[in-house]
C-alpha positions as a Markdown table, in Angstrom:
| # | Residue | x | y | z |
|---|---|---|---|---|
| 1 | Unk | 107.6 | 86.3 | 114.5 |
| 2 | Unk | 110.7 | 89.2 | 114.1 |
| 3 | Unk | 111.7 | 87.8 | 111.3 |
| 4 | Unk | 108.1 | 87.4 | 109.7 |
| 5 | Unk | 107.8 | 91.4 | 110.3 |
| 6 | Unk | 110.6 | 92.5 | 109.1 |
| 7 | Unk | 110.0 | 90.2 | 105.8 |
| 8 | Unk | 106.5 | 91.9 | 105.0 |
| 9 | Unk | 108.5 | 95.0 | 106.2 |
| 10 | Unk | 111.3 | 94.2 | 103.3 |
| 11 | Unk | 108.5 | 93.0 | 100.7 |
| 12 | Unk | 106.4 | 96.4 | 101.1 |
| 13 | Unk | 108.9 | 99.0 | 100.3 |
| 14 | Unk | 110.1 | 96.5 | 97.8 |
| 15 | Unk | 106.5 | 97.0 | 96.2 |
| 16 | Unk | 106.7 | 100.8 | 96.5 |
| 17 | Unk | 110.3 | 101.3 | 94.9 |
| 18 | Unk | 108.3 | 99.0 | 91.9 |
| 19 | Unk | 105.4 | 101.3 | 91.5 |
| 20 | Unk | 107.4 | 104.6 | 91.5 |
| 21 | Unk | 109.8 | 102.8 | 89.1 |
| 22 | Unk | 106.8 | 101.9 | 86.8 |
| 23 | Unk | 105.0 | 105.1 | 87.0 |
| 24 | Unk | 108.3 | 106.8 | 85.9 |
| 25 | Unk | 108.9 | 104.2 | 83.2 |
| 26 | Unk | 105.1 | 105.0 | 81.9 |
| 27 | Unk | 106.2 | 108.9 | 81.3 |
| 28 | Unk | 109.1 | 107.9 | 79.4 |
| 29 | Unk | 107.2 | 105.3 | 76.9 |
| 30 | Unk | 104.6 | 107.4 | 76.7 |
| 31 | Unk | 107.0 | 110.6 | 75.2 |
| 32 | Unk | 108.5 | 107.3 | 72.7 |
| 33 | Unk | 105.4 | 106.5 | 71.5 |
| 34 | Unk | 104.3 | 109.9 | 70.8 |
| 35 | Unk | 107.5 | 110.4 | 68.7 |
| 36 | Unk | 106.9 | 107.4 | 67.1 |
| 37 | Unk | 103.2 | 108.5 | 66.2 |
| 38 | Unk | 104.6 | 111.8 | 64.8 |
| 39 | Unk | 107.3 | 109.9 | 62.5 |
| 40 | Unk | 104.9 | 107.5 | 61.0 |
| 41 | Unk | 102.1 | 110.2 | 60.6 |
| 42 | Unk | 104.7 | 113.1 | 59.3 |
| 43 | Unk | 103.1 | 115.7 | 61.2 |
């Protein structure tokens, strides 16, 4: 039963360290693609 805890324990900061590292990865493809936008489009 410990062991069973401290697994979902383990697997649910797991899944927040992946969310913050997506959300952060979002900002930072979000600024590319807007540079990309504004090369293609000369503006």
């Amino acid at each position: 039963m410990e062991l069973f805890l401290i697994s979902k324990i383990i697997f649910v900061i797991g899944v927040v360290i992946a969310l913050y590292a997506v959300v952060r990865n979002l900002d930072i493809i979000r600024i590319i693609l807007i540079y990309w936008k504004d090369l293609i489009l000369r503006k």
